[in-house]
N, C-alpha and C positions, 0 to 999 in steps of 0.2 A: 349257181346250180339251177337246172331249170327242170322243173319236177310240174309233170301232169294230173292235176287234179282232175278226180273222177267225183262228178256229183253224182249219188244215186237217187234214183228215181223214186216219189212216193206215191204217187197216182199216176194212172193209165190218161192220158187226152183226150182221148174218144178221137174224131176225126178233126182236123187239124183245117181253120177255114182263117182268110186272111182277107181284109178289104185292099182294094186295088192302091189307095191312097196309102195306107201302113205300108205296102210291100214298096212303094214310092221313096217312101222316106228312110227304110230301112236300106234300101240299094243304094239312096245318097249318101248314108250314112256311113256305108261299109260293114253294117252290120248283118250276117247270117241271118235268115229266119230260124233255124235251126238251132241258135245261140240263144234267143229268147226264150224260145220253147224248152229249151234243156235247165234254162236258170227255172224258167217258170213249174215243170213238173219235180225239180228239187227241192222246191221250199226256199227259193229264194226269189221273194216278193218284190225285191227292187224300193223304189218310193213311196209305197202304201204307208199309211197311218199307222200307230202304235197298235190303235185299237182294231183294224183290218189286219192286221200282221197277228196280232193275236185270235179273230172270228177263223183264219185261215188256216191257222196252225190247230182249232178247234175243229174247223172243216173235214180236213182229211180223215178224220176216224169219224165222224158223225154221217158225212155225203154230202156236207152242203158246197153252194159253189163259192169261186175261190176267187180272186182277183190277183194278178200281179200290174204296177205299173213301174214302166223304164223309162228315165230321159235318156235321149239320143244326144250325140255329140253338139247337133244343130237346138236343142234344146226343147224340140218335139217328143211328146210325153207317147209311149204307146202303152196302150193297155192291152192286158191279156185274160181272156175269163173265162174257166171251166165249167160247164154246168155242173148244177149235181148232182145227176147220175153220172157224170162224165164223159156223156157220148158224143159232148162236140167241146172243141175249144178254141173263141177267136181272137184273133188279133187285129185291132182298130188303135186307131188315133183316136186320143182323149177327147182331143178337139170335137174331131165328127160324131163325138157320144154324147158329151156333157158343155154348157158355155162356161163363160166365164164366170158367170153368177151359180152354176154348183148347181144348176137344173138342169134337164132333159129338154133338148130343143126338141121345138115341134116342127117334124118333117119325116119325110114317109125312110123307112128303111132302107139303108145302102146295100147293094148285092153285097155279098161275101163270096169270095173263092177258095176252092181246097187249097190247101199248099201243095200238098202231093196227090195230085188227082186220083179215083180208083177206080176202077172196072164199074163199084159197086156204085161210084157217084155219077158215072156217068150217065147209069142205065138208069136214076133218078130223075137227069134232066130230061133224058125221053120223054119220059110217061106222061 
């Protein structure tokens, strides 16, 4: 029997921004953008920590931001993170965020792209 689950949504994303290299790895993957993003505003965190899995399920009723992260089949980690106000949520590769020592490389900020571009984003890059 093959029954569709409907995960419902507990937060709004805000605007939906993706770096060039996650959207990379998720097309090799065969994974949707849209499939991450729907686990990620469900409440389902993926391979985050006991203790992130619990700050995040505290999150949602408090505002603070939220983290989910996914392995990929290829065993590429993406991570996903809502601000918290929630008016943007992006998706990157673990990799291009943190090394392997669990620090913050030092190096300048990778562009981000919308996923679904908007009228409203465009007339940003304008200006």
């Amino acid at each position: 029997m093959n029954q569709t689950t409907r995960l419902k949504p507990l937060f709004r994303p805000g605007r939906l921004l993706i770096t060039p290299v996650a959207l990379t790895a998720l097309r090799a993957n065969g994974i949707p953008v849209i499939s991450v993003v729907l686990r990620h505003i469900a409440g389902d965190w993926g391979i985050v920590s006991d203790e992130d899995r619990r700050q995040n399920d505290l999150s949602i009723t408090a505002g603070l931001r939220l983290i989910s992260l996914y392995r990929l089949p290829d065993q590429t980690r993406i991570l996903v993170l809502t601000e918290w106000d929630r008016s943007n949520t992006t998706i990157e590769r673990l990799q291009d965020v943190a090394s392997d020592s669990g620090g913050l490389e030092e190096r300048p900020a990778s562009r981000r792209y919308p996923v679904w571009p908007s009228a409203s984003y465009a007339k940003e890059l304008r200006a």
